[in-house]
C-alpha positions in Angstrom: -161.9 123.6 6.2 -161.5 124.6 9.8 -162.4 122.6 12.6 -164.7 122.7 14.6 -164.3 125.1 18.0 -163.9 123.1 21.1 -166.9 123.5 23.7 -166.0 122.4 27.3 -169.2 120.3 28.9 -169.6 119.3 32.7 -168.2 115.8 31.4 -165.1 117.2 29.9 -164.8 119.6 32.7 -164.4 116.5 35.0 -162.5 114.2 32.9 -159.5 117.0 32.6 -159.6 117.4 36.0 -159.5 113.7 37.1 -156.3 113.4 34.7 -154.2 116.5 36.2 -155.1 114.8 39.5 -153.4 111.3 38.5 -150.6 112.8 37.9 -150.6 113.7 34.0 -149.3 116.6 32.4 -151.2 119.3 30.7 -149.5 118.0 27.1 -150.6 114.4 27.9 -154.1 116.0 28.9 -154.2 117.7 25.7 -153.5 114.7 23.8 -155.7 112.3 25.7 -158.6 114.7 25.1 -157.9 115.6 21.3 -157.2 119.0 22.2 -153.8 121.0 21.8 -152.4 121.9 24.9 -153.3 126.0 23.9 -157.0 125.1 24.0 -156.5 123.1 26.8 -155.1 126.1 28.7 -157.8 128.3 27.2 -160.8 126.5 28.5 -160.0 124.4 31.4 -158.1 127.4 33.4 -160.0 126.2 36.8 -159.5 122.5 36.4 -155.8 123.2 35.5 -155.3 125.3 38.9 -157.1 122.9 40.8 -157.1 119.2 39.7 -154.2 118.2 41.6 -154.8 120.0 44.7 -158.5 118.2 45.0 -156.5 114.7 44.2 -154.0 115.7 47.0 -156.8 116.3 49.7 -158.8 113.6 48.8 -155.9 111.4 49.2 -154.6 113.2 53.1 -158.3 112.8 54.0 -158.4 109.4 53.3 -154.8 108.8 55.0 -156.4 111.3 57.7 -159.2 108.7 58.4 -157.2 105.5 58.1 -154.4 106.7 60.6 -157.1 108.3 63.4 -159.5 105.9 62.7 -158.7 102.6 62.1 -157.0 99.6 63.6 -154.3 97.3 62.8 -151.1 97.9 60.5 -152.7 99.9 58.1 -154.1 102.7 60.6 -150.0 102.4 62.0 -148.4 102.5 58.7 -150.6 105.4 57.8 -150.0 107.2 61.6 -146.4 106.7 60.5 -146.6 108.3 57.1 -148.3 111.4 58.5 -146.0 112.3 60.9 -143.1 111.6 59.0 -144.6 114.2 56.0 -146.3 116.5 58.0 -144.8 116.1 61.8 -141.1 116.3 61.2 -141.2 113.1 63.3 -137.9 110.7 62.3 -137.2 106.8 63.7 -133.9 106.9 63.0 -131.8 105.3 64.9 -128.4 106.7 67.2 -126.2 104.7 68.3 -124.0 105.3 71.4 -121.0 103.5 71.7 -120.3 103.4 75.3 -117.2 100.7 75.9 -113.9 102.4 75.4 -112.6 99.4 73.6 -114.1 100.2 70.5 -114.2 104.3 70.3 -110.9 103.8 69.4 -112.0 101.8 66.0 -114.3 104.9 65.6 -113.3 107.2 62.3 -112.6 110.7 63.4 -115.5 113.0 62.6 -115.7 114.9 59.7 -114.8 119.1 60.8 -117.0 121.5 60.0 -117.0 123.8 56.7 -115.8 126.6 58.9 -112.8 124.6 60.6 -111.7 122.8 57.3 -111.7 126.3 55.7 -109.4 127.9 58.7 -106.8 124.4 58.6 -106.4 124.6 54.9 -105.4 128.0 54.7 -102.5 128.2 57.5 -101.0 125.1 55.2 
């Protein structure tokens, strides 16, 4: 006895599409549907291209909307966030040690590849 052959609906379109968005993998999918990962493949090609792309812009929108439109540490935190992912902005902190007192506690700096490279083979 064979089974029976698997027939995507709007519903199961959907659900395979919401689970590649959280994050699972197209096994997992599989299994959570009662499908092997084959027919999986076979008749949820769209949903598999695209169910983590629409999570991922769903999510930047609403981090979009909460950083330029909001107030108070959540707007700030999320301001942060998108700069740091998608600005190349960095608060890190330099430090400048200006005394003279204490450059001499300072660690020489590490050379370069290049120089390392040029010292070691002279010795």
């Amino acid at each position: 006895m064979s089974r029976k052959a698997h027939a995507p609906t709007p519903e199961t379109r959907s659900v395979v599409k919401g689970l590649l968005g959280c994050g699972f993998s197209q096994d997992e999918t599989g299994k959570i549907m009662g499908i092997d990962p084959k027919t999986l493949r076979k008749h949820y090609r769209p949903e598999l291209e695209v169910g983590n792309l629409t999570a991922n812009a769903a999510v930047a929108q609403a981090l979009f909307k909460r950083a330029t439109n909001s107030t108070g540490k959540d707007s700030i935190a999320a301001a942060i966030f998108w700069l740091k992912a998608r600005a190349g902005w960095s608060d890190k902190q330099q430090v400048e040690i200006t005394d003279k007192r204490f450059v001499a506690l300072m660690p020489e700096p590490a050379p370069d590849v290049d120089t390392w490279l040029r010292q070691s083979q002279r010795t």
